[in-house]
C-alpha positions, 0 to 999 in steps of 0.5 A, spaced: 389 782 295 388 776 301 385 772 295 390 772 291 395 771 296 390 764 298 391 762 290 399 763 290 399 758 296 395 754 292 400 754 287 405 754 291 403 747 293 403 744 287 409 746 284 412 743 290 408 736 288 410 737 281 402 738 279 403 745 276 399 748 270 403 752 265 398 758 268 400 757 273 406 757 273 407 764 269 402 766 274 407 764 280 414 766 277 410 774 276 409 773 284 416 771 286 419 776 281 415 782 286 419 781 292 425 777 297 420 775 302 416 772 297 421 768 294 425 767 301 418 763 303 417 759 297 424 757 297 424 754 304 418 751 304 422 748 297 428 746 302 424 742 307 420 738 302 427 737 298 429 732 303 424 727 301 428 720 298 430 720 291 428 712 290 422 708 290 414 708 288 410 713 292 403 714 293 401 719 290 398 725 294 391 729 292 393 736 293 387 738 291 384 735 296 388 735 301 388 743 301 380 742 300 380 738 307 384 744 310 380 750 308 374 746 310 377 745 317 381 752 318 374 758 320 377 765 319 375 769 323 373 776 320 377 780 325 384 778 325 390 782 321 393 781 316 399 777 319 394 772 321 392 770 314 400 770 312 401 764 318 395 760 316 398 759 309 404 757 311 401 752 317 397 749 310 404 749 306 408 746 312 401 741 314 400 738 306 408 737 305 408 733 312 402 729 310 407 727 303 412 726 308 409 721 311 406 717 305 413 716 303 416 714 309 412 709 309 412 707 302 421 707 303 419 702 309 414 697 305 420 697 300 425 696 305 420 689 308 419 682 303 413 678 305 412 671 303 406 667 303 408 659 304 404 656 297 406 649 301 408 646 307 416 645 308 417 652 305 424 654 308 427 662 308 433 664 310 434 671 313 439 676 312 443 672 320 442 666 316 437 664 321 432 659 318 425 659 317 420 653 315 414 655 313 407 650 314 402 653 308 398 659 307 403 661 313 406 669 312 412 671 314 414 680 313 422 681 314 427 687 313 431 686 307 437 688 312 436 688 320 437 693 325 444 694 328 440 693 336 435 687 333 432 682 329 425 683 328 419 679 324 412 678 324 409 672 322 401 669 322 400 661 322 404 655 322 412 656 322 418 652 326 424 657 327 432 655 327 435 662 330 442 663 329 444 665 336 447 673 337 447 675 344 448 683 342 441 682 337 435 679 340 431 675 335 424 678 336 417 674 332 412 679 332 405 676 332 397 677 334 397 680 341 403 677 342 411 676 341 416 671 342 424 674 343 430 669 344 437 669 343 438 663 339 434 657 339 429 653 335 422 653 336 415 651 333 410 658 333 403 656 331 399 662 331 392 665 331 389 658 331 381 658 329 382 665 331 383 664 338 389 662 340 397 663 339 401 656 341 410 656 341 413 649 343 420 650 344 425 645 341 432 647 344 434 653 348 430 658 351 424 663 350 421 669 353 412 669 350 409 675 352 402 677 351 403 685 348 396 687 351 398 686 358 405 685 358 404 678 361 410 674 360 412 665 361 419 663 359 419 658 355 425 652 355 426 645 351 420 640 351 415 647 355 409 650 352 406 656 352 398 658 349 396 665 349 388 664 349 385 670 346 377 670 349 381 670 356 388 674 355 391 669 358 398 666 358 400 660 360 406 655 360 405 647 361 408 641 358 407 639 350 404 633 351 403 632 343 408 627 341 405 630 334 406 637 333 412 638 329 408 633 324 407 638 319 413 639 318 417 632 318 411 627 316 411 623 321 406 623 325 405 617 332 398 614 334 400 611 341 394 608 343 390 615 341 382 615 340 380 615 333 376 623 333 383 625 335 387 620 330 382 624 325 383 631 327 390 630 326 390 626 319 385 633 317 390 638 319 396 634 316 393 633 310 388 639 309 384 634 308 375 633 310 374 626 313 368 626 317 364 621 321 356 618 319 356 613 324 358 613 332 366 612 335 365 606 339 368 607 347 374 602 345 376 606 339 383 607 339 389 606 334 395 605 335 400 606 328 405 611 325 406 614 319 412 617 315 412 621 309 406 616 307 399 620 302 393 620 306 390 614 301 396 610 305 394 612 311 387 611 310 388 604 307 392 603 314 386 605 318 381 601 313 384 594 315 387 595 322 380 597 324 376 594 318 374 602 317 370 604 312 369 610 307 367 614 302 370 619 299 366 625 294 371 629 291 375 632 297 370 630 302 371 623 305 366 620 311 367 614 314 361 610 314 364 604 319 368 604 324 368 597 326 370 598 333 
C-alpha cells in the first residue's frame, strides 16, 4: 500500500504540470473515487498551483526529474509510522509545485523588462517618464515596460548619457557593475565597466548620488564633478572632469588643446573604433592642437598627416603610423 501511495503522489504531480498519461489518469480518478480525504488533498494542492499567471511562456519543468532529485534527498527511515510518510509526500508536492512557481515568476518578470543592445552609436530611447537615453555602441540597456509606483529602476553595461525627466516622488535609479547612480532629475554621462576595471559618471546638470554597492561607499556628484569606481581597489572617488572630450562619442566633436599625440590617438581610437598604432618613437614636442566635428576618421587622419607631416599606412582596418614628423 506505502508503494502505491508514492506512485498516486507521482501522479498527482504530473497531473498538476499537465504531463499525465491516460493510465495514469485512470489509475488516478479510481484513487480519488476511494475517499473524501484523498480528494480533498489533491485538490488543495490543485488550488495552490491554480494561482499561477494564465499569460506568457514558462519554462518548462521536469517533473520527473524534479521528483528523482527529491526522493534521492529525503532518507526514510524504516521506523517511522504511517503519518510520517503521508507528511513527506506532501512536502514533495508542496516543494515541486514551489519550485514551477518560481520559474514562472521569473519568466512573468523577463517579459515584464525590454533589453536593448545599441548596434551604433547615438542610439536614443525613451522610457515609459520620457526620460532619455543615448546609447554609445554595444552599450545595454534593461528597462521595465512600466515603472514602479515608488521608483524608476534600470540597468545598464557601457557607454550611455542620461537626460532624466525629474520626479522628485520617484527616484531614478541606474543599476550597474558593483555600482549604482540614483537622481532626481538631471543629466549625466555613465561610461561603465571600463577594460573591466572601472565605472566612470560625469554629471552635466543637476546632482548625483554614486554609490559603490559592495560596501556602500557613496560621493555626491554635481555639474562638471566626476566620480570613478575602481574595481582592483574598490575605491570611489570624486574629482574635477578635466577631459574637454568625454561626451565626444555622442556629439562628434572632439577638441586637441595642446594634447600629446598618444593621447590625441587613444582618443581618435575610442571615437572611432578604429586600430591606429605607432612604429616609430612620438618625439617629446609631439602635440596637437586642432578640432574636429562630425568629420570621418579618413579627414581626421588627412589633418594630422598634413598639420604634423604624419604619415601612415593602412591594412584593412589596422592603420600605423610610420612618422610622426616631430
Amino acid at each position: 500500500m506505502k508503494e502505491l501511495n508514492e506512485h498516486i503522489e507521482f501522479i498527482i504531480t504530473r497531473k498538476i504540470s499537465s504531463t499525465i498519461t491516460d493510465d495514469e489518469q485512470t489509475l488516478l480518478s479510481s484513487w480519488l473515487a476511494e475517499s473524501e480525504a484523498n480528494s480533498s488533498h489533491f485538490n488543495a494542492l490543485q488550488k495552490i498551483y491554480s494561482n499561477k499567471p494564465q499569460k506568457g511562456n514558462y519554462p518548462a519543468i521536469n517533473i520527473d526529474l524534479e521528483w528523482t532529485k527529491f526522493k534521492n534527498t529525503v532518507r526514510y527511515e524504516e521506523n517511522l509510522n504511517k503519518a510520517s510518510f503521508g507528511w513527506l509526500r506532501v512536502a514533495a508536492s508542496v516543494a515541486l509545485i514551489a519550485v514551477a512557481g518560481y520559474f514562472i515568476w521569473n519568466a512573468q518578470f523577463k517579459s515584464n523588462s525590454i533589453q536593448v543592445v545599441a548596434q551604433n552609436w547615438g542610439e536614443i530611447i525613451i522610457l515609459p517618464d520620457n526620460s532619455q537615453i543615448t546609447l554609445n555602441k554595444g552599450a545595454k540597456l534593461t528597462y521595465p515596460k512600466e515603472f514602479s509606483s515608488t521608483n524608476r529602476k534600470v540597468s545598464l553595461e557601457g557607454e550611455a548619457f542620461f537626460k532624466i525627466t525629474r520626479n522628485e516622488n520617484k527616484p531614478f535609479i541606474v543599476n550597474l557593475s558593483q555600482s549604482r547612480v540614483e537622481v532626481l532629475g538631471t543629466s549625466f554621462n555613465i561610461k561603465g565597466n571600463i577594460n573591466n576595471n572601472k565605472t566612470e559618471v560625469v554629471v552635466s546638470t543637476g546632482k548625483v548620488s554614486f554609490t559603490n554597492t559592495s560596501n556602500a561607499a557613496t560621493v555626491i556628484l554635481t555639474k562638471g564633478e566626476k566620480g570613478t569606481l575602481m574595481k582592483s581597489s574598490n575605491m570611489i572617488t570624486k574629482t574635477i572632469n578635466n577631459d574637454v572630450n568625454v561626451m565626444a562619442w555622442k556629439t562628434r566633436k572632439i577638441v586637441f588643446n595642446n594634447m600629446e599625440l598618444d593621447r590625441v590617438i587613444k582618443t581618435i581610437n575610442t571615437l572611432y573604433d578604429a586600430q591606429i598604432s605607432f612604429s616609430t618613437d612620438i618625439g617629446v614636442n609631439c602635440n596637437v592642437t586642432v578640432s574636429f566635428e562630425n568629420q570621418s576618421l579618413e579627414a581626421v587622419l588627412s589633418v594630422l598627416e598634413l598639420t604634423l607631416n604624419l604619415r601612415y599606412k593602412k591594412s584593412g582596418d589596422v592603420i600605423e603610423i610610420i612618422q610622426t614628423g616631430c
